[in-house]
DOZARO-61533 format. One record per residue (C-alpha): residue number from 1; residue in one letter; x, y, z. Coordinates in pm, whole numbers. Example, Ala and Ser with C-alpha at 12.3 -4.5 7.8 and 13.67 -1.06 7.14 Angstrom:
2
<node k="1" r="A" px="1230" py="-450" pz="780"/>
<node k="2" r="S" px="1367" py="-106" pz="714"/>
END
This chain:
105
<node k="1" r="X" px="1415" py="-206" pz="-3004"/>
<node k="2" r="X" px="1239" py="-89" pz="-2693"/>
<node k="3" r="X" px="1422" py="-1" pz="-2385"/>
<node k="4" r="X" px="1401" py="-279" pz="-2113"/>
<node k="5" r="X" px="1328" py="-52" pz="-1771"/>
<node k="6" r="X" px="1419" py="-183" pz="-1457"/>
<node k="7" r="X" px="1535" py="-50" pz="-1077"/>
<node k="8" r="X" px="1895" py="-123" pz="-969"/>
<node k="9" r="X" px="1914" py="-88" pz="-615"/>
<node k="10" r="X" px="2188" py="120" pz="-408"/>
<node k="11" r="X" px="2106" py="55" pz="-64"/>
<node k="12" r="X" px="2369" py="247" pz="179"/>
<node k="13" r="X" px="2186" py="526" pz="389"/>
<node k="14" r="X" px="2142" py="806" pz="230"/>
<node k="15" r="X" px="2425" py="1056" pz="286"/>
<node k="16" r="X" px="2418" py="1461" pz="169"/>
<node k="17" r="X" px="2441" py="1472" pz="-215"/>
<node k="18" r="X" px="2354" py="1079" pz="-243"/>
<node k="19" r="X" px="2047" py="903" pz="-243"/>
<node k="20" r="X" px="1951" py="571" pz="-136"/>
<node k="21" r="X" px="1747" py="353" pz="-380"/>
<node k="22" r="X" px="1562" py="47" pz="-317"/>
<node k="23" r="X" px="1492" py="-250" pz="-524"/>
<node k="24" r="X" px="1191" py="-80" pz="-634"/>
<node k="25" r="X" px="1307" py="216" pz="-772"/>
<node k="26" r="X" px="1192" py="409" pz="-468"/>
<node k="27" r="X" px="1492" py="707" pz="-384"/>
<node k="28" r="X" px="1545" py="860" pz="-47"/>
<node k="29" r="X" px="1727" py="1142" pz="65"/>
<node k="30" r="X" px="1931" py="1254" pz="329"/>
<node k="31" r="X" px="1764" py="1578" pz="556"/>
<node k="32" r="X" px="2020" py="1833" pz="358"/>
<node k="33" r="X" px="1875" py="1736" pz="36"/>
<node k="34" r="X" px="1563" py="1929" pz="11"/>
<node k="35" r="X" px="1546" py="2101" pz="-333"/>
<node k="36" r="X" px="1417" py="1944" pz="-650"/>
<node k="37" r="X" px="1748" py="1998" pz="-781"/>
<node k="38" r="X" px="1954" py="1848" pz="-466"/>
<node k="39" r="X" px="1762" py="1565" pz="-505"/>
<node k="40" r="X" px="1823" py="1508" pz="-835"/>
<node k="41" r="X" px="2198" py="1575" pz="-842"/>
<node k="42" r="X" px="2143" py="1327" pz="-530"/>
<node k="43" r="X" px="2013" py="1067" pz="-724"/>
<node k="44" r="X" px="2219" py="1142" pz="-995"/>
<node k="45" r="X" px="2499" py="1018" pz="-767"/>
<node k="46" r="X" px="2363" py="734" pz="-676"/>
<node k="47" r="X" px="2282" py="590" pz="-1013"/>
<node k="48" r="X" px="2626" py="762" pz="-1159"/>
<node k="49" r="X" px="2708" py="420" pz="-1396"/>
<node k="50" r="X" px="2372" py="222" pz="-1400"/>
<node k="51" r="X" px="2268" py="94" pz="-1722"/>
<node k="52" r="X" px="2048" py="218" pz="-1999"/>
<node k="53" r="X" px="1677" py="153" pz="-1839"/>
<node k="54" r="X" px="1757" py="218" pz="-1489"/>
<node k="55" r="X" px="1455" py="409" pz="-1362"/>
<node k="56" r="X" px="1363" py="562" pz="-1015"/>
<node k="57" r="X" px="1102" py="743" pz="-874"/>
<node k="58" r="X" px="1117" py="1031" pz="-585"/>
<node k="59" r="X" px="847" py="1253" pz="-440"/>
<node k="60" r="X" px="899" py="1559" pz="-393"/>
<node k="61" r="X" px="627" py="1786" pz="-241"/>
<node k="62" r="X" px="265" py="1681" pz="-406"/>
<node k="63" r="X" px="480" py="1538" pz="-649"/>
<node k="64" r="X" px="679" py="1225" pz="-778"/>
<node k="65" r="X" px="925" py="1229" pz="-1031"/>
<node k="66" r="X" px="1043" py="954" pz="-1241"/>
<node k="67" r="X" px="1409" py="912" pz="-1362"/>
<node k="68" r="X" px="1502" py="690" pz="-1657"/>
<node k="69" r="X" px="1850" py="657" pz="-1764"/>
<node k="70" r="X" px="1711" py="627" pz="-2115"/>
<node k="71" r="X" px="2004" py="754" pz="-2415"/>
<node k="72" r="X" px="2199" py="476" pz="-2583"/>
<node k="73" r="X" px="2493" py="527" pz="-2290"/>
<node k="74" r="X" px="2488" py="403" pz="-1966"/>
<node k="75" r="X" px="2553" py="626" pz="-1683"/>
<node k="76" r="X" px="2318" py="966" pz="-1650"/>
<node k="77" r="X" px="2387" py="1166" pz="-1960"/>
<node k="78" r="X" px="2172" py="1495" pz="-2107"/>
<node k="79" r="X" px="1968" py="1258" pz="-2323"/>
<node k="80" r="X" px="1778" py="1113" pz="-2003"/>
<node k="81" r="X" px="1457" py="1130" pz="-1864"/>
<node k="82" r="X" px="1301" py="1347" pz="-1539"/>
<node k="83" r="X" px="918" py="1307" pz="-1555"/>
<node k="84" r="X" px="689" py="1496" pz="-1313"/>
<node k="85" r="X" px="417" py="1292" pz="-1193"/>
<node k="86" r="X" px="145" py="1588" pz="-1076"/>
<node k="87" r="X" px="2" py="1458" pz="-740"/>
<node k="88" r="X" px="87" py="1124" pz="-746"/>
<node k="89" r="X" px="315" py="1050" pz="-413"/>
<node k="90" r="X" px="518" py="729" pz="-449"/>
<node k="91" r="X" px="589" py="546" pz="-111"/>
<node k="92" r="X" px="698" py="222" pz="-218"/>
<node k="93" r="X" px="814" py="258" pz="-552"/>
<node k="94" r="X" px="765" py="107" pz="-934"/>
<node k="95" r="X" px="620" py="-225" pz="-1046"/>
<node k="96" r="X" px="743" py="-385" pz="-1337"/>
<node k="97" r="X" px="609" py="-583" pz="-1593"/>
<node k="98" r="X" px="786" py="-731" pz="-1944"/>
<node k="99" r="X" px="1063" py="-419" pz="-1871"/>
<node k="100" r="X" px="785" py="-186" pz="-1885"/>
<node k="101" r="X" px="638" py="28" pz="-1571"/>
<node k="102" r="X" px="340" py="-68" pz="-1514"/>
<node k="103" r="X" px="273" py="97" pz="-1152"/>
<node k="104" r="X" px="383" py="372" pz="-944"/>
<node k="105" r="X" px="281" py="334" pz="-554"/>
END
């Protein structure tokens, strides 16, 4: 069985050490969160107890990032997912298609 992906979102303003994420996956930060790392212990927060296929993409610098809560547990655990996406800069977020990505804009 493949993993059904899919963006959950959590809309409050972003505040120092949580992100905001839209219905598309897309994260935002708040100004304090600068670092690759902040912002993933940012979005980390954020999707604390989604479930197994919750993804989300970032950019940070020339880069995106994609996030996939992808082990067999829901919440983020080790066995997830942080992909770099070299020079690709996501502004609105991930398009989905039979629970697979099938666009990153």
């Amino acid at each position: 069985g493949a993993t059904t992906l899919a963006a959950v979102a959590h809309t409050t303003a972003p505040v120092a050490g949580t992100a905001a994420v839209s219905a598309t996956g897309l994260a935002t930060f708040n100004g304090a969160d600068t670092t690759l790392a902040q912002q993933l212990a940012a979005l980390t927060n954020a999707m604390g107890t989604d479930a197994v296929g919750t993804s989300a993409v970032f950019v940070n610098g020339a880069n995106s990032y994609l996030f996939v809560v992808g082990d067999a547990t829901a919440g983020v655990q080790a066995g997830d997912a942080l992909i770099q996406l070299t020079g690709v800069t996501a502004t609105t977020g991930l398009t989905f298609a039979g629970g697979d990505i099938s666009a990153v804009a």
